[in-house]
C-alpha beads as a LAMMPS data file, in Angstrom:
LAMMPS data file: protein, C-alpha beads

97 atoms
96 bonds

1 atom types
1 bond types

-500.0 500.0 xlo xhi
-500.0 500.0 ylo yhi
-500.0 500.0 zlo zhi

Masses

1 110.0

Atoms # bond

1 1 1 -219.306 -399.195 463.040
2 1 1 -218.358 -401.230 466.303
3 1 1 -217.747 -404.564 465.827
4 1 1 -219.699 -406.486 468.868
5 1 1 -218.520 -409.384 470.569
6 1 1 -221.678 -411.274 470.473
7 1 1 -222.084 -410.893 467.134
8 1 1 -218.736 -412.682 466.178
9 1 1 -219.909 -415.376 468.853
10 1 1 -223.263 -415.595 466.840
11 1 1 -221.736 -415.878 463.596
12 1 1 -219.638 -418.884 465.272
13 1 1 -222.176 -421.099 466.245
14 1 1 -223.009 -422.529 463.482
15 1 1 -219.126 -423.725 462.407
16 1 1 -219.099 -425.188 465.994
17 1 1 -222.593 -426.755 465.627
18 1 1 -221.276 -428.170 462.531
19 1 1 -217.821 -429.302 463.584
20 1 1 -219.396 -431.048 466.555
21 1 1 -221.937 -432.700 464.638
22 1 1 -218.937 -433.261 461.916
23 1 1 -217.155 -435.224 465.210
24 1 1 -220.030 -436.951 466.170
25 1 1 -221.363 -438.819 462.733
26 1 1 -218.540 -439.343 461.334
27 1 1 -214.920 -439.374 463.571
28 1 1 -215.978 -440.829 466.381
29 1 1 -217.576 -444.140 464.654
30 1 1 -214.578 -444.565 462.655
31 1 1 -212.299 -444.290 465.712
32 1 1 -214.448 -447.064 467.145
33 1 1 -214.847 -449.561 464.148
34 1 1 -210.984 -449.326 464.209
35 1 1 -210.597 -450.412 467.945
36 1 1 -212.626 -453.314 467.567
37 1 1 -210.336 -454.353 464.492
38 1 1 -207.382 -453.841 466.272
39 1 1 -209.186 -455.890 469.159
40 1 1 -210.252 -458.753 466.620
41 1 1 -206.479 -459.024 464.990
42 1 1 -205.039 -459.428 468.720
43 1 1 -207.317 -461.753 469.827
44 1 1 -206.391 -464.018 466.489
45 1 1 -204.726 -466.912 467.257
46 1 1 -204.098 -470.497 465.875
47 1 1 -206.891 -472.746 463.864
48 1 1 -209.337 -469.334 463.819
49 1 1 -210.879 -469.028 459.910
50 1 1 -210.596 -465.781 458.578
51 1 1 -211.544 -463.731 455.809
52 1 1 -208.847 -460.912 454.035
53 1 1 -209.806 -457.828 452.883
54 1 1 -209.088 -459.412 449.265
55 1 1 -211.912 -462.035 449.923
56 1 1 -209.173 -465.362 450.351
57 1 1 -210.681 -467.381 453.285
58 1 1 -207.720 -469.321 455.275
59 1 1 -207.018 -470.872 458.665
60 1 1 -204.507 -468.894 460.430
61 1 1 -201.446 -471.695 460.879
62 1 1 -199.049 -469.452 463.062
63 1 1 -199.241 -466.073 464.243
64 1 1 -196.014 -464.041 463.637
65 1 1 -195.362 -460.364 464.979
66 1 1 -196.372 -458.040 461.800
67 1 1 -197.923 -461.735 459.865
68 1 1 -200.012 -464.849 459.765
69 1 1 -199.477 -467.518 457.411
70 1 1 -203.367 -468.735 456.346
71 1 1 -203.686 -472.130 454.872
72 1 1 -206.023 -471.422 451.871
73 1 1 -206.053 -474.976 450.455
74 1 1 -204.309 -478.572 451.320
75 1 1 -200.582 -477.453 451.086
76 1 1 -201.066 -474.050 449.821
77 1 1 -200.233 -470.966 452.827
78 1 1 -199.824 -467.780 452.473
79 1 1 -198.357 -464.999 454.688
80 1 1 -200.546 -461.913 455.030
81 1 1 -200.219 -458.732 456.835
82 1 1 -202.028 -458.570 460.030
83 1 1 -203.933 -455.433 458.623
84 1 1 -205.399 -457.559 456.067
85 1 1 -207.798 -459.155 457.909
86 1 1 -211.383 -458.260 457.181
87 1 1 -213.254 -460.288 459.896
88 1 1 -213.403 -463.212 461.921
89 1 1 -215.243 -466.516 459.782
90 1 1 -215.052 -468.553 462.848
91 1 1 -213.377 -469.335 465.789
92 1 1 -211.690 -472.975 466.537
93 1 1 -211.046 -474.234 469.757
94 1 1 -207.334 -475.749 470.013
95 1 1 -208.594 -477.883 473.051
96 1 1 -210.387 -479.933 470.336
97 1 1 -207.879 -481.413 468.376

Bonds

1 1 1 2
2 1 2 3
3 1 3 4
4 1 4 5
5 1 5 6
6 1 6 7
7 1 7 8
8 1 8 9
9 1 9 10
10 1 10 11
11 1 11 12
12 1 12 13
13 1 13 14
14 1 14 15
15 1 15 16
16 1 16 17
17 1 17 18
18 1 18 19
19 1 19 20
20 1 20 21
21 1 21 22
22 1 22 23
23 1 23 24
24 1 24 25
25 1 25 26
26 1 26 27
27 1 27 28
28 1 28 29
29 1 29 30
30 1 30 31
31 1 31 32
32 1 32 33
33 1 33 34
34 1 34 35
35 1 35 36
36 1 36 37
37 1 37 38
38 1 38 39
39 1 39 40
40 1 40 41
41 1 41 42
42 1 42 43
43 1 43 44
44 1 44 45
45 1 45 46
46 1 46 47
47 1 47 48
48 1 48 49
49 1 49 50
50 1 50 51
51 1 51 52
52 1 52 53
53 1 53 54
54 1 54 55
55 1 55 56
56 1 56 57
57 1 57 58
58 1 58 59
59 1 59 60
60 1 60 61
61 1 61 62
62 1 62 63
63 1 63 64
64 1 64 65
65 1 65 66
66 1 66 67
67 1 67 68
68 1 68 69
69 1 69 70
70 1 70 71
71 1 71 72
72 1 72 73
73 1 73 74
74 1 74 75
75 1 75 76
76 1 76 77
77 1 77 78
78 1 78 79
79 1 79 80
80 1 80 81
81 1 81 82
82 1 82 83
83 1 83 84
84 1 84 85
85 1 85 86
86 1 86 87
87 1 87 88
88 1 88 89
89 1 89 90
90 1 90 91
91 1 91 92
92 1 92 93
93 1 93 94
94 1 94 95
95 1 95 96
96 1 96 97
């Protein structure tokens, strides 16, 4: 018995199908949620309210290289990884104080 060429082909397709569809649904969304948090943590900066992946909500009072420290309450801060941000609660102006 020969084994045919198009035959192996055929019995490929539907791995590729799959893997493509695989890439499609779920790689390629994930790879895009995480540019658009990587976009949202650079764009942070001074007086914007945030909320952390743990649920605190703060005001970012400085922006360090790896950190921010988040005022949580009247003389209570905290310094949180940048990674830790979940999303963006609102965005102050500094131009207003």
């Amino acid at each position: 018995m020969q084994d045919n060429p198009q035959i192996a082909i055929i019995n490929l397709l539907p791995l590729i199908f799959l893997f493509v569809l695989f890439y499609f649904l779920l790689i390629r969304p994930q790879q895009k949620k995480q540019r658009e948090h990587q976009k949202l943590i650079q764009s942070l900066k001074k007086n914007d309210e945030i909320v952390t992946v743990g649920g605190i909500h703060g005001t970012i009072v400085n922006v360090k290289e790896k950190t921010f420290v988040v005022r949580v309450d009247n003389n209570v801060k905290m310094e949180i990884d940048k990674s830790s941000v979940s999303y963006l609660k609102k965005k102050r102006d500094d131009s207003a104080k």
